[in-house]
PyMOL Python script that loads the backbone (N, CA, C, O; Angstrom):
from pymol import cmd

cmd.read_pdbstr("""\
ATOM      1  N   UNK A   1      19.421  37.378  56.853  1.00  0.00           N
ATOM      2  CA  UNK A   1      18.414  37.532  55.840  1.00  0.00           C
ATOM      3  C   UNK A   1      17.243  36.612  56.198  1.00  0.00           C
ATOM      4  O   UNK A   1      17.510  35.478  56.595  1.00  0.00           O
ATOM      5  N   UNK A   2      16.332  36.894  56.122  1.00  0.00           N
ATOM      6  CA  UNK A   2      14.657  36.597  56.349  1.00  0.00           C
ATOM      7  C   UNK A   2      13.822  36.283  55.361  1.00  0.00           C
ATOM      8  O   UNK A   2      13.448  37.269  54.727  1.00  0.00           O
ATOM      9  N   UNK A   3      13.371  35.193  54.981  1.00  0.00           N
ATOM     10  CA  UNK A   3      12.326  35.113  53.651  1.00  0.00           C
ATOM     11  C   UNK A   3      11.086  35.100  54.477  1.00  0.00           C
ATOM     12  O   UNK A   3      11.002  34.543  55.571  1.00  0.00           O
ATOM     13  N   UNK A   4      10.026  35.820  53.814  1.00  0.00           N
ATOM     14  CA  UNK A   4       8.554  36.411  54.597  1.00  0.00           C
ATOM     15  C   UNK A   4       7.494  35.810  53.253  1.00  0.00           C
ATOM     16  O   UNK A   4       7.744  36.505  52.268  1.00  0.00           O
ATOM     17  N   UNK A   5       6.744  35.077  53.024  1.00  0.00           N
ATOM     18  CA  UNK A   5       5.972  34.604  52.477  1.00  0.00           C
ATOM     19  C   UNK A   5       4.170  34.574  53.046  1.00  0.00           C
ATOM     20  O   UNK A   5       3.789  33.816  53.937  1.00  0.00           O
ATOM     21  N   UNK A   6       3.381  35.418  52.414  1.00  0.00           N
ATOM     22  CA  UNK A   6       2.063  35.744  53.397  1.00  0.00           C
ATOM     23  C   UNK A   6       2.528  35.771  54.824  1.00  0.00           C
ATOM     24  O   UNK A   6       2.308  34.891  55.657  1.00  0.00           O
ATOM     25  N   UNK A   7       3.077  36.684  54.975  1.00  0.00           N
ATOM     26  CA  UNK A   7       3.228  36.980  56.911  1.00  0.00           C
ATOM     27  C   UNK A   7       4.123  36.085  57.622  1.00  0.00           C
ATOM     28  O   UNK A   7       4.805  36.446  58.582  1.00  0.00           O
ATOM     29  N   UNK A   8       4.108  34.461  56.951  1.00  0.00           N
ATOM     30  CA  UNK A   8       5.199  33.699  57.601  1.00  0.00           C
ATOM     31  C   UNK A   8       6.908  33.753  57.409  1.00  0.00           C
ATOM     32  O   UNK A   8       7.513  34.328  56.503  1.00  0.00           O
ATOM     33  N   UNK A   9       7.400  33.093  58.372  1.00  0.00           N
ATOM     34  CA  UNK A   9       8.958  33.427  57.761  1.00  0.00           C
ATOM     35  C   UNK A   9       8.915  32.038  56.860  1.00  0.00           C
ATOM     36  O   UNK A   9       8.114  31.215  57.305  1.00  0.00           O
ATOM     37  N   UNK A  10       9.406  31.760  56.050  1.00  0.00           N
ATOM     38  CA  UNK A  10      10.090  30.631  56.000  1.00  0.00           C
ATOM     39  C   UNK A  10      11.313  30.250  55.905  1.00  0.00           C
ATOM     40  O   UNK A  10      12.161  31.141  55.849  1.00  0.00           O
ATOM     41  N   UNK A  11      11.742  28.859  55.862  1.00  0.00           N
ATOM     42  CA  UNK A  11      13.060  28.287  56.117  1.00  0.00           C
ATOM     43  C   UNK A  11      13.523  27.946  55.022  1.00  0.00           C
ATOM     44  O   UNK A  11      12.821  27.387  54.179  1.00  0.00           O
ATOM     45  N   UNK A  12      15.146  28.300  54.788  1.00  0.00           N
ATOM     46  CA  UNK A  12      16.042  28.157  53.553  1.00  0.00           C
ATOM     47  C   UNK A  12      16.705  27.932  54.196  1.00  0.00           C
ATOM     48  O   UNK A  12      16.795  27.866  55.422  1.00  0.00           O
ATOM     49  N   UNK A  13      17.745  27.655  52.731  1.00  0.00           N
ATOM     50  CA  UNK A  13      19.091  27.085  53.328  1.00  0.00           C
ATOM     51  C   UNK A  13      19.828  27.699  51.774  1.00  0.00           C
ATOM     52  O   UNK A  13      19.423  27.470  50.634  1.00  0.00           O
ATOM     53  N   UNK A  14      21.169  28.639  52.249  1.00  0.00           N
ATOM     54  CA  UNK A  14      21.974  29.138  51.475  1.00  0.00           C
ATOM     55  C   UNK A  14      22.653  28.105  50.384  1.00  0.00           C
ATOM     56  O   UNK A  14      22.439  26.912  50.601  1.00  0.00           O
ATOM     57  N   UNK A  15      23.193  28.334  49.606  1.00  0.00           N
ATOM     58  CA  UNK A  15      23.810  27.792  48.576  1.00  0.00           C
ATOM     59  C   UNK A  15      24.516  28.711  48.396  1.00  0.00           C
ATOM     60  O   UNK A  15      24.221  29.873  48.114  1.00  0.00           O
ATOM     61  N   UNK A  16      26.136  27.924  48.651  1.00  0.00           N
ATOM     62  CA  UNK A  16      27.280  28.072  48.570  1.00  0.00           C
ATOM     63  C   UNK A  16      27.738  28.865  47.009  1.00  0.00           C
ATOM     64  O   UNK A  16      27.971  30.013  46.631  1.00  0.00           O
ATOM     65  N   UNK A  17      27.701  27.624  46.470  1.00  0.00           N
ATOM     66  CA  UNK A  17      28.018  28.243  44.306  1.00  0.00           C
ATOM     67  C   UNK A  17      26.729  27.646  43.926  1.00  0.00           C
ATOM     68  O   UNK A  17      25.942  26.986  44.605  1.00  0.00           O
ATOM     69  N   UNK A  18      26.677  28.059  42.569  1.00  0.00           N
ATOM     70  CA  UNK A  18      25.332  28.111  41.704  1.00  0.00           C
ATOM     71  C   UNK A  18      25.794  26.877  40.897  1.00  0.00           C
ATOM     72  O   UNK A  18      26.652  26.830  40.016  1.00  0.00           O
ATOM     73  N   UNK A  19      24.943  25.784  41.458  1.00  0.00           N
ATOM     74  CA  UNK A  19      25.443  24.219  40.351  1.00  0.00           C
ATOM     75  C   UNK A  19      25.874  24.500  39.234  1.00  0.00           C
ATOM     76  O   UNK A  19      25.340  25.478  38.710  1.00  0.00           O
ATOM     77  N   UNK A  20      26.780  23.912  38.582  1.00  0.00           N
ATOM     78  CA  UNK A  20      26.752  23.903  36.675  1.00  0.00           C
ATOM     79  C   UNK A  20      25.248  23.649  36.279  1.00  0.00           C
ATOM     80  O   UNK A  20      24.349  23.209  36.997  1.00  0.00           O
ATOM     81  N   UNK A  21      25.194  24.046  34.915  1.00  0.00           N
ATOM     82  CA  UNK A  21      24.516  23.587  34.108  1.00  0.00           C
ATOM     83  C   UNK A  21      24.566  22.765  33.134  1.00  0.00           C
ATOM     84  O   UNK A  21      25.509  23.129  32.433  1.00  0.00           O
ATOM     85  N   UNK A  22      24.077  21.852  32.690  1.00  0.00           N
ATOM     86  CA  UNK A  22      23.912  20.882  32.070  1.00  0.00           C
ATOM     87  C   UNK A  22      23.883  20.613  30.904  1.00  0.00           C
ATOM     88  O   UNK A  22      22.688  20.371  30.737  1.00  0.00           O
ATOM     89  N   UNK A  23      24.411  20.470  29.875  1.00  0.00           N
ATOM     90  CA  UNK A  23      24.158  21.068  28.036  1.00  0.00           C
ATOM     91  C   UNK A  23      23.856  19.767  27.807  1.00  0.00           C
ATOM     92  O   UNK A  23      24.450  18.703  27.982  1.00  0.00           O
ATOM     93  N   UNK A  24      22.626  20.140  27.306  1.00  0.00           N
ATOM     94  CA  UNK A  24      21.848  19.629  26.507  1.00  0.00           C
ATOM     95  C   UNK A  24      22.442  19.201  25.172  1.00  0.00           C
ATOM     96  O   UNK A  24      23.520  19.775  25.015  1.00  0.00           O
ATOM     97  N   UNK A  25      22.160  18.472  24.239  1.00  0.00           N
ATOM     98  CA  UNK A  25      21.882  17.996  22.926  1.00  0.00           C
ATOM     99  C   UNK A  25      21.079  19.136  22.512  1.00  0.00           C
ATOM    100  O   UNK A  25      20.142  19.478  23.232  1.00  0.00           O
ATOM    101  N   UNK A  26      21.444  20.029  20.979  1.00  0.00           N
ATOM    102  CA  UNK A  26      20.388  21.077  20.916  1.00  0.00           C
ATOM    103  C   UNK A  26      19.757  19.915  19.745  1.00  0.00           C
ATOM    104  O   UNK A  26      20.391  19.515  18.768  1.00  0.00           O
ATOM    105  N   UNK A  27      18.601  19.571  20.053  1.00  0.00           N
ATOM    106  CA  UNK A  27      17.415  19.310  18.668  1.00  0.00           C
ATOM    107  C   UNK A  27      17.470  19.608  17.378  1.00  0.00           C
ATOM    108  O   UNK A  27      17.653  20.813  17.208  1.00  0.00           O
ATOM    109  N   UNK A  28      17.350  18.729  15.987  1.00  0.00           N
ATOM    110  CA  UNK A  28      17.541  19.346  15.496  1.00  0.00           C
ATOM    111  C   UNK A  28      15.880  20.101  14.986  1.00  0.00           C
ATOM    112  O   UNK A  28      14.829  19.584  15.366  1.00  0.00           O
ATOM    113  N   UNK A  29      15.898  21.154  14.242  1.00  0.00           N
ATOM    114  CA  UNK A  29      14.845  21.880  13.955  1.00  0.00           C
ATOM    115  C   UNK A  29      14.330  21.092  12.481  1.00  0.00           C
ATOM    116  O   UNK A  29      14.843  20.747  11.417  1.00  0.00           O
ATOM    117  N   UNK A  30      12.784  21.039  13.243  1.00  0.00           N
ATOM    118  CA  UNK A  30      12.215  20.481  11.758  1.00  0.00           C
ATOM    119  C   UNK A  30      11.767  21.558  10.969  1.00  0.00           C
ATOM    120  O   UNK A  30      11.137  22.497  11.456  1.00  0.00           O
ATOM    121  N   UNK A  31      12.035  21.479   9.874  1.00  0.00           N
ATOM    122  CA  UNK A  31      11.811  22.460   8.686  1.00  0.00           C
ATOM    123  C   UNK A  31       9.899  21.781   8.154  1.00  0.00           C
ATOM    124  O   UNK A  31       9.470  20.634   8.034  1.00  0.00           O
ATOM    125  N   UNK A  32       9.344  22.910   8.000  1.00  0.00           N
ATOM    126  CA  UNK A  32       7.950  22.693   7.791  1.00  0.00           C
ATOM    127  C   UNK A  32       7.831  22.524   6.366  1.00  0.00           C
ATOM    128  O   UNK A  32       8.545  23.423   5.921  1.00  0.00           O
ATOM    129  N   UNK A  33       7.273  21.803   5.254  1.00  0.00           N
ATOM    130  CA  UNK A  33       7.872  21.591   4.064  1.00  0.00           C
ATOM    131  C   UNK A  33       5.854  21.412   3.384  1.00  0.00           C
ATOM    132  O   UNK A  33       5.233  20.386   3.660  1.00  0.00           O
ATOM    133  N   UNK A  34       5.407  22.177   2.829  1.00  0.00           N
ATOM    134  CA  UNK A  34       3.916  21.976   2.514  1.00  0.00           C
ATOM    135  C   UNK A  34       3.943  21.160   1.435  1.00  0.00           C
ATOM    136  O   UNK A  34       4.636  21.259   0.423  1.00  0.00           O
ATOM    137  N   UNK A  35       2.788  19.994   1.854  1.00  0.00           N
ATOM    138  CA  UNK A  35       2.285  19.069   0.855  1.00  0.00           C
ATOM    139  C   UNK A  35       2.575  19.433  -0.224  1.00  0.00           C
ATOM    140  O   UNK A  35       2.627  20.660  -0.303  1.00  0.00           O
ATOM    141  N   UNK A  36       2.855  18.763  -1.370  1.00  0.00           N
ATOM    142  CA  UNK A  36       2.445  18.738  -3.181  1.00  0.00           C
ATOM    143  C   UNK A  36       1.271  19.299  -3.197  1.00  0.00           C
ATOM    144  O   UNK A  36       1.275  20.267  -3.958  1.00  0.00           O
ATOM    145  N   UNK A  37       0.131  19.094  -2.625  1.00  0.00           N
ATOM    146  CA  UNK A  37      -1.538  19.259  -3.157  1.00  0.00           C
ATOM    147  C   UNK A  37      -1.125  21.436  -2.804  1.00  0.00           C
ATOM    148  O   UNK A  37      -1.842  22.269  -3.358  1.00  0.00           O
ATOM    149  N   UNK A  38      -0.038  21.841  -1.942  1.00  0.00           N
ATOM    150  CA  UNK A  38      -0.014  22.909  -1.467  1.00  0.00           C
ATOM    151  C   UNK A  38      -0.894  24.205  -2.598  1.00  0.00           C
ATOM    152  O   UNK A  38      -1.071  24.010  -3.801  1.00  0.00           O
ATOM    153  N   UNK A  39      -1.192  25.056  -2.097  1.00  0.00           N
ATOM    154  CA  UNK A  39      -1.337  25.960  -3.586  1.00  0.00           C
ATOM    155  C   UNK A  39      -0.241  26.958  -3.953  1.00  0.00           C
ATOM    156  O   UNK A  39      -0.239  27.825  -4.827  1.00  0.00           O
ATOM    157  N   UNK A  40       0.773  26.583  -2.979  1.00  0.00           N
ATOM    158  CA  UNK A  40       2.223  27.550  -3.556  1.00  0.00           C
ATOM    159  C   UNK A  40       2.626  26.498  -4.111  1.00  0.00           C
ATOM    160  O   UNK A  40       3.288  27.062  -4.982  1.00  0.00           O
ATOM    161  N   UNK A  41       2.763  25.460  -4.313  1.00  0.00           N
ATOM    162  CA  UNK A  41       3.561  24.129  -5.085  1.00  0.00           C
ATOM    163  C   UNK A  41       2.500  23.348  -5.942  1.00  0.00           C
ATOM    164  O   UNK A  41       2.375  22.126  -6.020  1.00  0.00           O
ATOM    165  N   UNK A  42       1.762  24.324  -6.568  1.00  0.00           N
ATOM    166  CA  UNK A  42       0.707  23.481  -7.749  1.00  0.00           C
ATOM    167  C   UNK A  42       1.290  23.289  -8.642  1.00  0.00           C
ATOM    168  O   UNK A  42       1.675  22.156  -8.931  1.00  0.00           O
ATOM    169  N   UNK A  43       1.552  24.406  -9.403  1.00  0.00           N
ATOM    170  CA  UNK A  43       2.641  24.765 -10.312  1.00  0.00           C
ATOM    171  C   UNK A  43       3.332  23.619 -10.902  1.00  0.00           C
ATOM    172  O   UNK A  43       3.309  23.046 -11.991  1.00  0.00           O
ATOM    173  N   UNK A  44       4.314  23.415  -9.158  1.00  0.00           N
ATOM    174  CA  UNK A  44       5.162  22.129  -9.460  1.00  0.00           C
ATOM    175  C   UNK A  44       4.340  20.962  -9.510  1.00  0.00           C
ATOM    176  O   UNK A  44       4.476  20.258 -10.511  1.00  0.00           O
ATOM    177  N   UNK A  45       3.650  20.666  -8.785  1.00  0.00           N
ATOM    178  CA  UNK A  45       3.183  19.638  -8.668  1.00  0.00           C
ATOM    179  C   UNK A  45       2.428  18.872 -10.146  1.00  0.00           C
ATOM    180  O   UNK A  45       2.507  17.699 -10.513  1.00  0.00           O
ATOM    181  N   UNK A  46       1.610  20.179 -10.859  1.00  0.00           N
ATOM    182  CA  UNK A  46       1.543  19.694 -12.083  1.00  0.00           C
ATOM    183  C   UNK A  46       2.284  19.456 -13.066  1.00  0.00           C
ATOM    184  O   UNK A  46       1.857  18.784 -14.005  1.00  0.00           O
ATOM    185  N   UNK A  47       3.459  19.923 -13.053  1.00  0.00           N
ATOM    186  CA  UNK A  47       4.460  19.941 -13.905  1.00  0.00           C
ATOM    187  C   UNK A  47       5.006  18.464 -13.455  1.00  0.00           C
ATOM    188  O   UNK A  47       5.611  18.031 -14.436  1.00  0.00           O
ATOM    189  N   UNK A  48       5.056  17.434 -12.317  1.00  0.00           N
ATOM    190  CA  UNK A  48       5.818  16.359 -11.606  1.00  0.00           C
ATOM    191  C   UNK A  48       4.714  14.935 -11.826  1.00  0.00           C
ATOM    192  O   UNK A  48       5.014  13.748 -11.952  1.00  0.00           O
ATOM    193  N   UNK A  49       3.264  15.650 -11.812  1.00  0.00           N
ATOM    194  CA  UNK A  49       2.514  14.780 -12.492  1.00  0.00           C
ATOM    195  C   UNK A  49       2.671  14.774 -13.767  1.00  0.00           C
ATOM    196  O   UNK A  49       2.803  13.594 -14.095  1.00  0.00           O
ATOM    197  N   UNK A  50       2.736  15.533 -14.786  1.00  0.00           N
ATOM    198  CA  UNK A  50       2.792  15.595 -16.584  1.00  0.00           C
ATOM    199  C   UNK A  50       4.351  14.680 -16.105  1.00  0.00           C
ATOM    200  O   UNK A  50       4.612  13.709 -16.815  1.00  0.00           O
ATOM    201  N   UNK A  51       4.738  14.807 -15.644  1.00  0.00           N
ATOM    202  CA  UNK A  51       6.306  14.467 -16.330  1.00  0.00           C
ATOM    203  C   UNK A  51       5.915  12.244 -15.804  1.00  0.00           C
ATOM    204  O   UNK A  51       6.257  11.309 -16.528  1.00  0.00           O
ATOM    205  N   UNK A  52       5.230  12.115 -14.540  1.00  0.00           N
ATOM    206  CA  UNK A  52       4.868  10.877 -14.414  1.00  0.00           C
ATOM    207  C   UNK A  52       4.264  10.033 -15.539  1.00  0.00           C
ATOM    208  O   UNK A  52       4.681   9.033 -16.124  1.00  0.00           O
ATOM    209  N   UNK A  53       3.124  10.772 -15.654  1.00  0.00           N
ATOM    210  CA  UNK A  53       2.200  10.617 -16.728  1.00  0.00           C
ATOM    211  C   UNK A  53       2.940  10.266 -18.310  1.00  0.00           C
ATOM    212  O   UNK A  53       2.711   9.215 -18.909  1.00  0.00           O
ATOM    213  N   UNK A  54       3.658  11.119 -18.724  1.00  0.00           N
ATOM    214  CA  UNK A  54       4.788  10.657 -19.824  1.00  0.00           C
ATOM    215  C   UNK A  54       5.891   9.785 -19.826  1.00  0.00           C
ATOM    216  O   UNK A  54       6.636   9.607 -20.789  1.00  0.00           O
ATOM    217  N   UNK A  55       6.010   9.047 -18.322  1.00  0.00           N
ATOM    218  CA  UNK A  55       7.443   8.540 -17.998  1.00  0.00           C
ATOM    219  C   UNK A  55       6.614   6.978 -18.155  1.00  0.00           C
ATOM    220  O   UNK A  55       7.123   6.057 -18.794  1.00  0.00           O
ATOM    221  N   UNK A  56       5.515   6.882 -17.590  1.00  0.00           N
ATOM    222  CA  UNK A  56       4.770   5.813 -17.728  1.00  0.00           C
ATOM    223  C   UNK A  56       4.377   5.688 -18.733  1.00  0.00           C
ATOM    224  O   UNK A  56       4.433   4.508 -19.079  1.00  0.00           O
ATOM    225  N   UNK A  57       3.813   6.579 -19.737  1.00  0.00           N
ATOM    226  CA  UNK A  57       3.209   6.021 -20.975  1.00  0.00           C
ATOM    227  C   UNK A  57       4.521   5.518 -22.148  1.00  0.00           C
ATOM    228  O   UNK A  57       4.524   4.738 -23.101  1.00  0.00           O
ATOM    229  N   UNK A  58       5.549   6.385 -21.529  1.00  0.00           N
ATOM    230  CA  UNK A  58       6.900   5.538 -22.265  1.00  0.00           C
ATOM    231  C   UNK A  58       6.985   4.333 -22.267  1.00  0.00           C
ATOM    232  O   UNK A  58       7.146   3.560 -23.212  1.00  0.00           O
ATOM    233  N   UNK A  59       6.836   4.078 -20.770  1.00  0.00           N
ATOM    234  CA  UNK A  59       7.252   2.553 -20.108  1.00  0.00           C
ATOM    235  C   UNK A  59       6.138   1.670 -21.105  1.00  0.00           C
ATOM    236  O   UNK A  59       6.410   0.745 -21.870  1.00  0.00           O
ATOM    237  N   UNK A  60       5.272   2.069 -20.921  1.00  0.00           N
ATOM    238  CA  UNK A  60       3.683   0.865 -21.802  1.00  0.00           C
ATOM    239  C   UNK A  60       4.320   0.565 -23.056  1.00  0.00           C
ATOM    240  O   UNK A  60       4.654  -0.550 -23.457  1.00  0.00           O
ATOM    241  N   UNK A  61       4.497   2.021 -23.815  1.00  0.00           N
ATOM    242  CA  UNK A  61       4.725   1.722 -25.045  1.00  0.00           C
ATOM    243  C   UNK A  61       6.021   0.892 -25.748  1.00  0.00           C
ATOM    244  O   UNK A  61       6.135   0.404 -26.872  1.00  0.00           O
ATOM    245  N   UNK A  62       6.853   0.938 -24.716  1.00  0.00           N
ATOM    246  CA  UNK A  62       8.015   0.446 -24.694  1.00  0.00           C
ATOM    247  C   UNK A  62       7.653  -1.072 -24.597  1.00  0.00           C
ATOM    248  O   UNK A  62       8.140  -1.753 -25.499  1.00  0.00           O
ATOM    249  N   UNK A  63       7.013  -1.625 -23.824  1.00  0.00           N
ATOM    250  CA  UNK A  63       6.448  -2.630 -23.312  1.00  0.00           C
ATOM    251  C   UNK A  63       5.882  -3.177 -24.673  1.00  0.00           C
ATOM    252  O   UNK A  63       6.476  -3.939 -25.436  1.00  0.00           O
ATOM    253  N   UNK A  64       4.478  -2.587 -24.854  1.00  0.00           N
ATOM    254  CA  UNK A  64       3.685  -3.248 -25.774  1.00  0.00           C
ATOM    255  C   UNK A  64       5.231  -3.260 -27.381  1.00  0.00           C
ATOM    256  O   UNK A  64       5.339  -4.228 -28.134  1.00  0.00           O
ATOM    257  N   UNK A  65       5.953  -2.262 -27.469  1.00  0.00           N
ATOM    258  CA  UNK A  65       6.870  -2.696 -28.134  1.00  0.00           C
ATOM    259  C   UNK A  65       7.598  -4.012 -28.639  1.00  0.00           C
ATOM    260  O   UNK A  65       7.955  -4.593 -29.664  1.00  0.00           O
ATOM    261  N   UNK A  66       7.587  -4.115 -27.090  1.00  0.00           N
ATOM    262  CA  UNK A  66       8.843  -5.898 -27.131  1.00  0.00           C
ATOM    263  C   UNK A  66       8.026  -7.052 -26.969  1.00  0.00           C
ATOM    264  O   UNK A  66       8.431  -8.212 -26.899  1.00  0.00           O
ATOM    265  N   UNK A  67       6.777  -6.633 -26.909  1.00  0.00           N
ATOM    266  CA  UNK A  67       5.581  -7.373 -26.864  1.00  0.00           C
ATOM    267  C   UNK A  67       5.617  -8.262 -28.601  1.00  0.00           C
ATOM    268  O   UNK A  67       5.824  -9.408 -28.999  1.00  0.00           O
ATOM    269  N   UNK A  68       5.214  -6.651 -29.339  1.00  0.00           N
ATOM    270  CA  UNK A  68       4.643  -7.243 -30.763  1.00  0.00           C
ATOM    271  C   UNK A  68       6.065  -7.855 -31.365  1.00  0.00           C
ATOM    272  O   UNK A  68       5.976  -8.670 -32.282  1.00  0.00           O
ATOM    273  N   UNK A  69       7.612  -7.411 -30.778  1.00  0.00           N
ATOM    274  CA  UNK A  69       8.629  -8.190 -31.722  1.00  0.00           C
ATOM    275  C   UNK A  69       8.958  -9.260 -30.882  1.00  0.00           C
ATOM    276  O   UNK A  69      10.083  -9.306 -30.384  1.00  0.00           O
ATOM    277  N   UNK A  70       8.457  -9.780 -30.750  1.00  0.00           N
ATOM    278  CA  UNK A  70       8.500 -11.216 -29.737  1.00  0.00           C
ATOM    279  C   UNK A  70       7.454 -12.177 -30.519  1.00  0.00           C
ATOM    280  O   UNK A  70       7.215 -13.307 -30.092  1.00  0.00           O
TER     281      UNK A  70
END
""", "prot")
cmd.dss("prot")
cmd.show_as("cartoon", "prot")
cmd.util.cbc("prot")
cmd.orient("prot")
C-alpha cells in the first residue's frame, strides 16, 4: 500500500491494533437559569420582592415594638 499526497509518496508506518481510548470524566452540564430581572420570571420576581418588602417591615415593626416596651 502507497500513500500519494500532491504527486508525492509519503512515508507511514502501519499500526498493529488501534490504541484504547481514554474515558474521560463526562462534565457536568450547566443548566442556563435566567436572571430574576428575566421577563419570563417577573411574575415571580414581584411576588419575592412583595413578600421581602413585608418580611422586613415585620422585622421594623417588631423592632420599634420592643423598643417602646423597654
Amino acid at each position: 500500500m502507497c500513500i500519494v499526497y500532491k504527486g508525492r509518496r509519503l512515508r507511514y508506518k502501519a499500526i498493529a491494533t488501534r490504541p484504547p481510548k481514554e474515558k474521560s470524566e463526562p462534565k457536568p452540564r450547566k443548566i442556563y437559569r435566567p436572571p430574576m430581572e428575566h421577563p419570563w420570571k417577573r411574575p415571580l420576581y414581584k411576588r419575592r420582592l412583595a413578600k421581602e418588602k413585608a418580611l422586613l417591615q415585620s422585622k421594623k415593626d417588631r423592632e420599634e415594638l420592643a423598643l417602646v416596651k423597654d
